[in-house]
matplotlib code that plots the C-alpha trace (Angstrom):
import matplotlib.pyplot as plt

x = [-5.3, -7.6, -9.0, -10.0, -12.4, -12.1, -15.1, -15.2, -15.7, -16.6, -18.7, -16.1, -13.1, -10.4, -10.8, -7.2, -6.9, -7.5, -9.2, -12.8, -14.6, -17.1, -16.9, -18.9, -19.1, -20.6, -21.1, -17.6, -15.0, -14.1, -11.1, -9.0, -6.0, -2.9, -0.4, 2.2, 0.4, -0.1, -4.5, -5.8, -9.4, -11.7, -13.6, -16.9, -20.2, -23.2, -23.0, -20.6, -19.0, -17.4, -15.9, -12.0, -9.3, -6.0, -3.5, -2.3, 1.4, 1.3, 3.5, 0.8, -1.8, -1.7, -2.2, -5.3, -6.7, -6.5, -9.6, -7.9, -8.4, -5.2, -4.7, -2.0, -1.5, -2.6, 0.2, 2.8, 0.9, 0.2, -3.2, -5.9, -8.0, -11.6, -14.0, -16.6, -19.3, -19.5, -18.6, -22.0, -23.7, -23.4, -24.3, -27.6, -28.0, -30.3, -28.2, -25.7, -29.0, -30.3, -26.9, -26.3, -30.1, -29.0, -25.9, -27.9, -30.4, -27.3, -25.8, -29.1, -29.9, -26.3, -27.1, -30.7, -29.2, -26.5, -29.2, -31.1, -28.1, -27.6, -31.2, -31.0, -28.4, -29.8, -32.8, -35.4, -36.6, -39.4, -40.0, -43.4, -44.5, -44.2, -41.6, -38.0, -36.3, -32.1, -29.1, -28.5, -25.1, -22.4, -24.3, -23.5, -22.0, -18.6, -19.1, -17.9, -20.5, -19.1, -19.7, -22.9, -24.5, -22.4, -24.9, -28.1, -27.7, -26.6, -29.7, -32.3, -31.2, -31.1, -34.9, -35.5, -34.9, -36.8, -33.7, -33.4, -30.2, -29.4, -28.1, -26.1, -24.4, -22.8, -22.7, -20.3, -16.8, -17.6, -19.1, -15.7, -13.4, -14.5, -16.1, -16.2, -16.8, -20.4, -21.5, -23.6, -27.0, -28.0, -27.1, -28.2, -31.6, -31.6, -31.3, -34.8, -36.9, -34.3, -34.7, -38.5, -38.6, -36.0, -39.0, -41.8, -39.8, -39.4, -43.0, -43.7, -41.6, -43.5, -47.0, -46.0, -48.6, -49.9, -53.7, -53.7, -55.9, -56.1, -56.2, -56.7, -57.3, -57.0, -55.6, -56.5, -54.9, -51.3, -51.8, -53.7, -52.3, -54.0, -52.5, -52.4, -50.9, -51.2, -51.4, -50.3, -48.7, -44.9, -43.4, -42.9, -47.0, -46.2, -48.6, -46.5, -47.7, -46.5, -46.9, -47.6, -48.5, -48.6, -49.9, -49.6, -52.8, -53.7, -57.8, -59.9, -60.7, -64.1, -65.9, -65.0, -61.9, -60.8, -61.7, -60.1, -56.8, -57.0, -57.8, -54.9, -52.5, -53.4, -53.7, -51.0, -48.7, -48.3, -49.5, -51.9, -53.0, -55.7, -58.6, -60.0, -56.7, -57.7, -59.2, -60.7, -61.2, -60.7, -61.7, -63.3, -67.4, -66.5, -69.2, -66.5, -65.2, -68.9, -68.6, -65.5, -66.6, -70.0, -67.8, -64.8, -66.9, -68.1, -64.3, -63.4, -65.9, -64.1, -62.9, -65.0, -65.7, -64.5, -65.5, -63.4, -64.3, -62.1, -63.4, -66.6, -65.8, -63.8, -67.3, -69.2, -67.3, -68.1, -71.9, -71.6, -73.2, -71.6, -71.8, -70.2, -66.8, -66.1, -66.3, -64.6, -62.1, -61.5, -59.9, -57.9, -56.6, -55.6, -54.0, -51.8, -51.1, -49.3, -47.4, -44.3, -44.4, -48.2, -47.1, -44.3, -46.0, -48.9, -45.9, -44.6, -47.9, -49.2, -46.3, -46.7, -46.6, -49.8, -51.2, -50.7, -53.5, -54.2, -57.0, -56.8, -55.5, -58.4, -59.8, -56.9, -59.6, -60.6, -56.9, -57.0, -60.6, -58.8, -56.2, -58.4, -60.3, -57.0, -55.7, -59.3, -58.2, -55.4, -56.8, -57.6, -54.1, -53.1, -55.4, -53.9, -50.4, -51.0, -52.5, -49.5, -47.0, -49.6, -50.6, -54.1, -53.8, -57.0, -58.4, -58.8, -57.5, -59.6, -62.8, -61.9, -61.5, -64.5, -66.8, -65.2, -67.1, -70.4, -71.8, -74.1, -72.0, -69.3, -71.5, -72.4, -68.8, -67.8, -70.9, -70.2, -66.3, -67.4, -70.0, -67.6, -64.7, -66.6, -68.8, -65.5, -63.8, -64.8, -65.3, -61.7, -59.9, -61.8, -61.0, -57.6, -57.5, -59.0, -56.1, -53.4, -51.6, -51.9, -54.5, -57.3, -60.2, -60.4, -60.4, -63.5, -66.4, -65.9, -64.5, -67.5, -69.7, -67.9, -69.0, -72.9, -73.1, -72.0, -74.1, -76.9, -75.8, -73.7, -71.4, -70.5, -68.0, -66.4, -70.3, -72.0, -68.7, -69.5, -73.3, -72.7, -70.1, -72.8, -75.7, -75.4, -74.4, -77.7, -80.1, -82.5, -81.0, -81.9, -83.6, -80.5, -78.4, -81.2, -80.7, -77.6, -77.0, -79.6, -77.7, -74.6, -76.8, -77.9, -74.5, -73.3, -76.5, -76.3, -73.2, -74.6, -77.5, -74.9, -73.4, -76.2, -77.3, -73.7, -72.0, -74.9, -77.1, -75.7, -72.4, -74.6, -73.3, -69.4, -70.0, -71.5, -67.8, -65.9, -68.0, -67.2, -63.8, -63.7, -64.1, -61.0, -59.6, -58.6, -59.9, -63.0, -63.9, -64.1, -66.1, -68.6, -69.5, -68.0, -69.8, -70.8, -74.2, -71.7, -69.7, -72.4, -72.0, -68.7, -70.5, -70.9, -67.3, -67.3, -64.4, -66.4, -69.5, -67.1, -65.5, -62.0, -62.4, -64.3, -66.4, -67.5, -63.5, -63.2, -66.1, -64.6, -61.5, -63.5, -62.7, -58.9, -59.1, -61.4, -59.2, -55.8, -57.8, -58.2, -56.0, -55.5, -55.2, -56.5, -53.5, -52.0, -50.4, -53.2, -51.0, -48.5, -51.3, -52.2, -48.7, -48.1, -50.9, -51.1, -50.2, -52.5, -55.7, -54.6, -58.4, -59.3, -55.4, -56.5, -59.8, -57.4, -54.8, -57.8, -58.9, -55.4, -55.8, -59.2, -58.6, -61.3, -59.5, -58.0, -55.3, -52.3, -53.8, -53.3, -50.1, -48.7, -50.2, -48.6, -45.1, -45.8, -46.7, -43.4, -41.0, -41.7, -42.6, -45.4, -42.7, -41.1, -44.4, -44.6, -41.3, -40.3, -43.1, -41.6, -38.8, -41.3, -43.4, -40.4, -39.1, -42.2, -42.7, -38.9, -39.6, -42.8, -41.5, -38.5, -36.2, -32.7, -30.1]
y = [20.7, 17.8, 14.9, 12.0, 9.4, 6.5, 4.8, 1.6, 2.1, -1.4, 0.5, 1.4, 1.4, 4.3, 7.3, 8.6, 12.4, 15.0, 12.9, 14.0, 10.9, 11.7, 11.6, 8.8, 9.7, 8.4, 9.6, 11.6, 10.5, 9.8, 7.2, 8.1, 7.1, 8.7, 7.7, 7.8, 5.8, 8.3, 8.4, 11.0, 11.9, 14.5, 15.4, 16.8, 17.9, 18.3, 21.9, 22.6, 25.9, 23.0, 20.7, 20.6, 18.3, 17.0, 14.6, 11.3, 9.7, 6.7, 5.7, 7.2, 5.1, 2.0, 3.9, 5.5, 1.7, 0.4, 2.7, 4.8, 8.9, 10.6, 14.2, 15.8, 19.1, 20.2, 22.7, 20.0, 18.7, 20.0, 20.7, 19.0, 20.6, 19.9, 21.0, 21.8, 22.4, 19.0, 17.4, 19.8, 18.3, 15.0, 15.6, 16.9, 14.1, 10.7, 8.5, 10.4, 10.3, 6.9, 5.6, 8.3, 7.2, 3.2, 4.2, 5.5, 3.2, 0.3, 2.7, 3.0, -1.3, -2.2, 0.1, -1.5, -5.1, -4.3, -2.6, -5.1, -7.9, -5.8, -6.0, -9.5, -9.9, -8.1, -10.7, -7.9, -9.6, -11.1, -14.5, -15.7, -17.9, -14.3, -15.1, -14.0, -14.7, -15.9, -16.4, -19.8, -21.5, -20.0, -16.6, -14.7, -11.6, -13.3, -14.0, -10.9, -8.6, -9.0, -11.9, -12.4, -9.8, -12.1, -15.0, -13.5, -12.0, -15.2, -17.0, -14.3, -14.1, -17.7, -17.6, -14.8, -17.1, -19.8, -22.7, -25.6, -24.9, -28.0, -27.0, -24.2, -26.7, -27.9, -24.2, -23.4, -23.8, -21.5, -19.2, -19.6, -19.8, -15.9, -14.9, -15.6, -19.4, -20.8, -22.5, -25.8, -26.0, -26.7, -23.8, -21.4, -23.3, -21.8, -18.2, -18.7, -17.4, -14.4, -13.4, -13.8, -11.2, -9.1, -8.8, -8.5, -5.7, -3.8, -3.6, -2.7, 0.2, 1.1, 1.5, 2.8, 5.4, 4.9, 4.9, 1.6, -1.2, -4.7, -7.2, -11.1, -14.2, -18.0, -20.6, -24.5, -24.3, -24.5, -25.5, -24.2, -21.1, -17.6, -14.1, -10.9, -7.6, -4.0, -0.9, 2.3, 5.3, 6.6, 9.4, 10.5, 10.3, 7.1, 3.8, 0.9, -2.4, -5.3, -8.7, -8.5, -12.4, -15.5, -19.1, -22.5, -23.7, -27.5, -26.8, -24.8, -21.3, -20.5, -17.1, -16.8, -18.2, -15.9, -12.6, -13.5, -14.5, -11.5, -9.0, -11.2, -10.0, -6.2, -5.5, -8.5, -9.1, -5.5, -3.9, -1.3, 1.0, 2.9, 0.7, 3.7, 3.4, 0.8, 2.4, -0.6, -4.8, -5.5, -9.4, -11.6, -12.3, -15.8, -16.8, -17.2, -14.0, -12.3, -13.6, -12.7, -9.2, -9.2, -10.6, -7.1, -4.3, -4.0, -3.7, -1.6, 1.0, 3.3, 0.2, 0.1, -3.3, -3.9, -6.8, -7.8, -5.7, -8.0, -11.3, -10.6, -9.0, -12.8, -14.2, -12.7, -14.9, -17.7, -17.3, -17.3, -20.3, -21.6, -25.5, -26.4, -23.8, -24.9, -29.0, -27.9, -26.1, -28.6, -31.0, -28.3, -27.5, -30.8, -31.7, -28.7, -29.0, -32.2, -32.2, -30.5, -31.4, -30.5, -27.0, -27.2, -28.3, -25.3, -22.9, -24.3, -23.8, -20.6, -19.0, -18.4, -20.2, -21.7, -19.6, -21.0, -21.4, -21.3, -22.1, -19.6, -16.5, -13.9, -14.3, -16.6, -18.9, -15.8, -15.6, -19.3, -18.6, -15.6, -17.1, -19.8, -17.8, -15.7, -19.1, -20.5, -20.9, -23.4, -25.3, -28.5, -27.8, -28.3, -31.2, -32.9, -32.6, -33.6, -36.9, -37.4, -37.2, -39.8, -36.4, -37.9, -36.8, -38.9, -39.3, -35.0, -34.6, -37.2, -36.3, -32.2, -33.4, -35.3, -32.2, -30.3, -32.5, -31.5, -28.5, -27.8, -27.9, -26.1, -22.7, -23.0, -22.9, -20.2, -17.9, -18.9, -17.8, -14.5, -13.3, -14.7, -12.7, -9.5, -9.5, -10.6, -7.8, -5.1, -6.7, -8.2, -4.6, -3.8, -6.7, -6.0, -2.0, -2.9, -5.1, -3.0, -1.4, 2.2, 4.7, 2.3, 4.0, 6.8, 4.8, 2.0, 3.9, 5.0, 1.5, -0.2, 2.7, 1.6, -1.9, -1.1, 1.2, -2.0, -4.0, -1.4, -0.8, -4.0, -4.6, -7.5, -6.8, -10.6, -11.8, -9.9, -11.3, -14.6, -14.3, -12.8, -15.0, -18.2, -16.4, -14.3, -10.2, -8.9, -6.3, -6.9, -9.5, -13.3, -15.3, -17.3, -14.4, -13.2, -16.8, -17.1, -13.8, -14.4, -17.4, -15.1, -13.2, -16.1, -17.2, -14.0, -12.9, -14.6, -13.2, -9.8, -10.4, -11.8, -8.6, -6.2, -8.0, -8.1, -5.0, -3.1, -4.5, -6.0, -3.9, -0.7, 0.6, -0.1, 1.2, 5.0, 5.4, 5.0, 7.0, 10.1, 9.2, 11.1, 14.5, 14.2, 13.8, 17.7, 17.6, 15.3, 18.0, 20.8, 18.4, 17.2, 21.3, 19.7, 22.0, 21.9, 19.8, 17.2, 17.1, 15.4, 12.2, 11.8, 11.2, 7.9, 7.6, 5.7, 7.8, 10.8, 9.2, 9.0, 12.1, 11.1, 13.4, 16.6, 17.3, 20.9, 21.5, 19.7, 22.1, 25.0, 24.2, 24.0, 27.3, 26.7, 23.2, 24.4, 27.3, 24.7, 23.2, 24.9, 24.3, 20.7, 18.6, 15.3, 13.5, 15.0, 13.2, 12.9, 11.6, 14.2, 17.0, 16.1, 15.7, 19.1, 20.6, 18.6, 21.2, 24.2, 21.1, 19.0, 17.9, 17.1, 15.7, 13.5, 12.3, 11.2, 9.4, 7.6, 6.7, 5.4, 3.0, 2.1, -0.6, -2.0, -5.6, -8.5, -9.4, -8.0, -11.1, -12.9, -12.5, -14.1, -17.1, -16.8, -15.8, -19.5, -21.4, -20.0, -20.3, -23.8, -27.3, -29.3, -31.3, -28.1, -26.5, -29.5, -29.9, -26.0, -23.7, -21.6, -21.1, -21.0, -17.9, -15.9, -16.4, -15.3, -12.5, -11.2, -11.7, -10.2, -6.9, -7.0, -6.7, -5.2, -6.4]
z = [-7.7, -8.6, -6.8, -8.9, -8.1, -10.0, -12.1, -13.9, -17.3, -19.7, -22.2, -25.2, -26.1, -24.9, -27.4, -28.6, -26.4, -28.7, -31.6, -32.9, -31.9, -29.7, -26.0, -24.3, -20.9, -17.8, -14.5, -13.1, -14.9, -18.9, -19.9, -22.7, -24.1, -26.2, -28.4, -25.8, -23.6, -21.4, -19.5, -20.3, -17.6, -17.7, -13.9, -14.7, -13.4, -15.1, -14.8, -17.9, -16.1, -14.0, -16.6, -16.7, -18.3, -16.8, -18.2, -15.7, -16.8, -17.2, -13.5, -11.7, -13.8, -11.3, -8.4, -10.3, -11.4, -7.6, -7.3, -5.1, -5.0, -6.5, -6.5, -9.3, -10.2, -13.4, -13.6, -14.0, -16.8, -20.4, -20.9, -23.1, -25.6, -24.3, -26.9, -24.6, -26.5, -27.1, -23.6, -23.0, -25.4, -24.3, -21.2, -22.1, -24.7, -23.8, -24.4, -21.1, -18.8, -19.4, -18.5, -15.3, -14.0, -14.4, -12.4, -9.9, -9.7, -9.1, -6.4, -4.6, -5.0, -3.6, -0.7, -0.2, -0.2, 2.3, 4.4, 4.1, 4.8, 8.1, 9.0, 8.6, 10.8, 13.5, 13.2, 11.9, 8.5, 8.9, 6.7, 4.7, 8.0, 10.0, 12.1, 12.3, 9.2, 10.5, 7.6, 7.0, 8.1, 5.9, 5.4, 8.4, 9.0, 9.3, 5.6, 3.8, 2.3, -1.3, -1.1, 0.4, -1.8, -5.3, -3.9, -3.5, -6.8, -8.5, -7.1, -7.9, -11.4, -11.8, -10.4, -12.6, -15.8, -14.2, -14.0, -11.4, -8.6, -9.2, -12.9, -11.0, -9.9, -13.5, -14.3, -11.3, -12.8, -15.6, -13.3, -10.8, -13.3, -14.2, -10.7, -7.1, -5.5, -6.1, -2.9, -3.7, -4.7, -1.3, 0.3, -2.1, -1.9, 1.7, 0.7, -1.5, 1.7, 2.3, -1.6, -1.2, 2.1, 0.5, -2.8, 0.0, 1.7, -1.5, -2.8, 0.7, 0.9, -3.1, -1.9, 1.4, 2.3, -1.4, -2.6, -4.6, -6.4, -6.5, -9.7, -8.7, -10.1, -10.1, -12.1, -12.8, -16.3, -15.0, -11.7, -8.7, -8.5, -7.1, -8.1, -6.7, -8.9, -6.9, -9.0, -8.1, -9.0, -7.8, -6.8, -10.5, -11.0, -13.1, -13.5, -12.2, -11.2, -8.9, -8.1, -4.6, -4.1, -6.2, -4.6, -4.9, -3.9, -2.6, -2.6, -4.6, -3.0, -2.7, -2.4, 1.3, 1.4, -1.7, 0.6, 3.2, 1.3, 0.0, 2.9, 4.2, 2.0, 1.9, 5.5, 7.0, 4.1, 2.4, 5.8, 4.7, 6.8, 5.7, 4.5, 1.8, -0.2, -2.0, -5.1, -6.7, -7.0, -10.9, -11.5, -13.7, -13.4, -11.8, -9.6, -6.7, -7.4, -6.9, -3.4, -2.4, -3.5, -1.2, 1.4, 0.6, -0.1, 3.5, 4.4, 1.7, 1.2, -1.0, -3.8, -7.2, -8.0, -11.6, -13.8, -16.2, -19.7, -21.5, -20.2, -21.2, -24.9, -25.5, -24.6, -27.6, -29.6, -28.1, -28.2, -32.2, -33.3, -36.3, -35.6, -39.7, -38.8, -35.2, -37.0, -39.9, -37.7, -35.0, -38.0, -39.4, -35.9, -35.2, -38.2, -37.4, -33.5, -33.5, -36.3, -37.5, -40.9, -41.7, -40.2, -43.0, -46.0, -45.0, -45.1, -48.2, -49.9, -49.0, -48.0, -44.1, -41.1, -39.4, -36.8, -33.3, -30.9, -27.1, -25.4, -22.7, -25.2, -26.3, -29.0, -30.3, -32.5, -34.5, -35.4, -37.1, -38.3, -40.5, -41.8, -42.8, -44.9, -46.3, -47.6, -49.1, -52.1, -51.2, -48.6, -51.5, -51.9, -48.8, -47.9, -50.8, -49.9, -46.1, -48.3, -50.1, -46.8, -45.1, -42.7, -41.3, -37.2, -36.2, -39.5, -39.5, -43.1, -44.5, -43.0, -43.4, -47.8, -47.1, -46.0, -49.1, -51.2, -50.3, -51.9, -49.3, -46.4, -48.3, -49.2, -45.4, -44.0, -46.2, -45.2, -41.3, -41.3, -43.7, -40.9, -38.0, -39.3, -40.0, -36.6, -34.4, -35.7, -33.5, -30.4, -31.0, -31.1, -27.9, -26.7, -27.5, -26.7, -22.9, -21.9, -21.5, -18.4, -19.3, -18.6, -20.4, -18.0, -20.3, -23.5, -22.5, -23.1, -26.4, -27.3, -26.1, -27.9, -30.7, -30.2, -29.5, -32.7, -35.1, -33.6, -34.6, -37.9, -39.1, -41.6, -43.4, -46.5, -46.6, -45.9, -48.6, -51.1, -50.4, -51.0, -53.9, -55.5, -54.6, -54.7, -57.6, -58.0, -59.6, -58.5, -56.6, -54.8, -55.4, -53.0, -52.3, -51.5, -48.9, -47.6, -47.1, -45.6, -43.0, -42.5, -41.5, -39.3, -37.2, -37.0, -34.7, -33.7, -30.4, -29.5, -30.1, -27.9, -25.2, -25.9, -24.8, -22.4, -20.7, -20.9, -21.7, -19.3, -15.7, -16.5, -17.1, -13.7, -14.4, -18.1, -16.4, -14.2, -17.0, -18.7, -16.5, -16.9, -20.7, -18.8, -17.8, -21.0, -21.9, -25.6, -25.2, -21.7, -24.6, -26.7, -24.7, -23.4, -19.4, -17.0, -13.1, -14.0, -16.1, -13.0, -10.9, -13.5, -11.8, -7.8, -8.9, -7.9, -4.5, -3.6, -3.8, -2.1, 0.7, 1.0, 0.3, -3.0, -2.6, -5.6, -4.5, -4.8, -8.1, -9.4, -8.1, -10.0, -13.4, -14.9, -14.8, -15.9, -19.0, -19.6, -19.5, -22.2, -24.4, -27.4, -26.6, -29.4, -29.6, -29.6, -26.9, -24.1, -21.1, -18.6, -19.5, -19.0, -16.0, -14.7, -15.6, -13.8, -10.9, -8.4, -10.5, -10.6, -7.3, -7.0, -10.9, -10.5, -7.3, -9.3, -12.3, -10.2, -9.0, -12.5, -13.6, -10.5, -12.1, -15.0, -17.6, -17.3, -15.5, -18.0, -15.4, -13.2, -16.4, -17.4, -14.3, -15.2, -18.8, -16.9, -14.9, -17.7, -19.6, -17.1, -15.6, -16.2, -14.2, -12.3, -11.0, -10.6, -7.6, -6.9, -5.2, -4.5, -2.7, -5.5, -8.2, -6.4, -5.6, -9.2, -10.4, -8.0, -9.6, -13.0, -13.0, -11.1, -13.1, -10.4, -11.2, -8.6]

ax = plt.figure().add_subplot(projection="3d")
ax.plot(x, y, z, "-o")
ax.set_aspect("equal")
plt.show()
């Protein structure tokens, strides 16, 4: 005897029984069809000793599709040739576990939602003001759960994609003409604050009982806005990061005001318990920002206060001082900003698109100031045939031909974009490198090391090219070429000097943790000779200062660590090491977690903003703020409903 359980299946089409097309199966149960119409369904487990084949007729086929169990007996049946070895190679295949762990994951959502539904009803949600959070009229528990759960998942994902409910509204017959009823806009408008608690609930539950760190910001560029991202690291010893709040502000925050927000949301709003959990502030050097952190670190004695690496690598290109490029380049930017058929005629001529610019992207002038030099040779080209389709934004194309003209200020625009080009370079990929939301503590000293060495022993290969070709190629050099080379220095030397004075100056102290941070990096622990004195570098860890990691038990775990090693190549895997060997290292293991916690940059803050700007206008930025947070909160975290 055999007891089916039925599964939907919408993923293929029925394989004939017995053909050689490979199985495609999905959690329990595989759908197959013969010749004579007869279902064939195969029960298995993911033990293979367990796998066995029956054959359904088709009469008993509409009982089966009701989703009802059926039990047959295989004996009054003829048997199916399984080829097991494939059925077992399936199911050890990727394709068979990325599809069982999405099953799962939509078992284990549609039981949170209807947990959550019940707690709802028993008036145990609480809402954003902090009081009890009660279904609307028409969302009871007389309202089945179908169909309660159809409507909170039809409004989060219509959040998630950033649309007005009122276009729901025109959208409703297609949706009911394949679906279930779609109640009018202005009752799903009241299910925003149940969608928003549901979100809260969730990322509570995450960093439950969880060290974690903080990234904030605040916006003017979009609107007043002030973000909040947590990081931690799951059950699985994976990095993940949430959005844990996001603000519509009406008045500028101010140091003081920014601190308590915040302290607002990590002990109130997330309910955090333990005050030495929170691993570490990363922000950017905003003057407000400095006071908020005076005004935390007395709270939170065991947080690093990180400045953001990133920020302040974006700066060094503005320092350069290259007054005939940034002219030059504000034409040529706005003959190309405002104007389809400029950006056009540019493709047309050199056979690429324009570069697009924002204001608030790293490093995103460099990008224009490179392809401006790639495409030198056709820029007369270009000016020419912007003249010819009357192109002149603000009279920018005739006063961009008219600086052309002059020799002088020509051979000085071409030496400022050489030396901008080559001295942005490597402060761009660190720039670049720093931002990410992987294990980046590990990677920041060497990339700033990186940074510090050019700047002690330069080089300009597009610079010395264009002092050459105006100044001349012989040996010893001509007095022109010595000019205008100088003249390349002084254009980035200022952004050099803002350089070391930065990073390698106030930042010394931020620069020295994550310096430690490479000894935990298998193959650079063999390279650097790590030993017990080396191990001291790492008490300038505030979470060793206060106790919470024991570095006379990370040092007494040295010799296995060095001997786990050894053999290590470069390219291997750190997170994967250390996930390996967390319960043989569980204090080196402990001080890693805490790096990953620890990032170089601010840009997770950032990207909320960028998610904001994308996903709504200014009028619906004013018009719902309450929608626009909790659509940004489930688009940010990536909620699957």
């Amino acid at each position: 005897m055999c007891t089916l359980h039925i599964l939907d299946e919408d993923e293929d089409e029925p394989m004939m029984a017995g053909s050689d097309e490979e199985f495609d199966v999905l959690e329990d149960i595989e759908i197959h069809e013969n010749e004579d119409e007869t279902n064939c369904r195969y029960q298995y487990s993911d033990d293979p000793d367990m796998i066995t084949g029956i054959v359904v007729q088709a009469d008993e086929w509409n009982d089966l599709q009701q989703g009802t169990s059926h039990t047959v007996d295989s004996n009054d049946h003829h048997a199916v040739n399984l080829k097991k070895d494939r059925v077992v190679q399936h199911i050890q295949s990727t394709k068979h576990q990325t599809r069982k762990e999405k099953y799962m994951q939509s078992l284990q959502q549609g039981k949170s939602v209807t947990n959550f539904l019940d707690k709802l009803d028993a008036g145990e949600v609480t809402g954003a003001s902090g009081g009890a959070l009660l279904p609307p009229k028409g969302f009871g528990s007389r309202t089945s759960e179908e169909a309660r759960i159809w409507r909170i998942e039809l409004v989060s994902w219509w959040m998630k994609c950033g649309l007005s409910l009122n276009s729901l509204n025109v959208f409703a017959p297609f949706l009911e003409k394949y679906a279930q009823r779609v109640p009018d806009a202005s009752h799903l408008r009241q299910l925003i604050p149940i969608i928003q608690a549901q979100e809260l609930e969730r990322v509570k539950k995450a960093l439950q009982g969880r060290s974690i760190s903080i990234i904030f910001d605040g916006t003017t560029r979009v609107c007043e806005a002030f973000a909040v991202v947590a990081r931690y690291i799951d059950e699985e010893s994976n990095i993940r990061q949430m959005l844990v709040a996001m603000s519509m502000i009406d008045d500028q925050l101010i140091g003081v005001t920014t601190a308590r927000e915040i302290y607002k949301i990590i002990m109130v709003k997330l309910g955090i318990e333990d005050e030495d959990n929170i691993a570490a502030f990363m922000r950017d050097r905003a003057s407000v920002n400095d006071v908020a952190m005076d005004q935390l670190s007395g709270d939170f004695q065991c947080s690093e206060d990180i400045k953001c690496f990133s920020h302040t690598l974006d700066h060094v290109g503005d320092k350069f001082k290259c007054e005939t490029l940034t002219r030059f380049w504000g034409k040529w930017l706005n003959l190309f900003s405002h104007s389809r058929r400029a950006k056009k005629i540019f493709n047309q001529v050199v056979g690429v698109s324009v570069k697009s610019y924002s204001a608030t992207r790293w490093w995103s002038k460099y990008e224009w100031f490179e392809q401006l030099m790639r495409v030198w040779g056709d820029v007369i080209k270009i000016l020419d045939e912007l003249k010819a389709a009357s192109i002149n934004e603000a009279g920018s194309a005739v006063e961009a031909y008219q600086m052309l003209t002059d020799i002088h200020t020509v051979s000085k625009l071409r030496v400022e974009l050489a030396a901008v080009v080559d001295g942005a370079q490597p402060f761009l990929k660190a720039c670049y490198s720093l931002e990410g939301d992987g294990p980046q503590a590990f990677e920041v000293y060497d990339e700033i090391k990186k940074c510090e060495h050019f700047i002690a022993n330069p080089h300009f290969p597009n610079l010395s090219a264009i002092c050459a070709e105006l100044g001349g190629t012989q040996l010893p050099r001509s007095t022109e070429y010595i000019r205008l080379y100088h003249l390349g220095e002084d254009c980035v030397r200022p952004g050099f000097e803002y350089f070391t004075a930065t990073i390698m100056g106030k930042l010394r102290p931020q620069l020295d943790l994550f310096k430690a941070a490479r000894y935990l990096v298998p193959c650079r622990a063999v390279e650097l000779g790590l030993n017990a004195t080396l191990l001291d570098e790492l008490k300038i860890m505030k979470v060793i200062q206060r106790g919470k990691i024991s570095i006379h038990s990370v040092v007494q775990e040295l010799p296995q660590y060095l001997a786990a090693c050894d053999g290590i190549s470069l390219s291997a895997n750190v997170t994967i090491f250390w996930k390996e060997r967390a319960t043989l290292l569980p204090n080196f293991y402990a001080l890693f977690c805490w790096y990953c916690l620890i990032q170089p940059s601010s840009a997770a803050a950032e990207r909320v903003f960028s998610l904001l700007n994308n996903m709504f206008n200014e009028q619906q930025l004013h018009a719902l703020q309450d929608y626009v947070e909790t659509a940004v909160m489930l688009r940010y975290n990536n909620v699957t409903l």
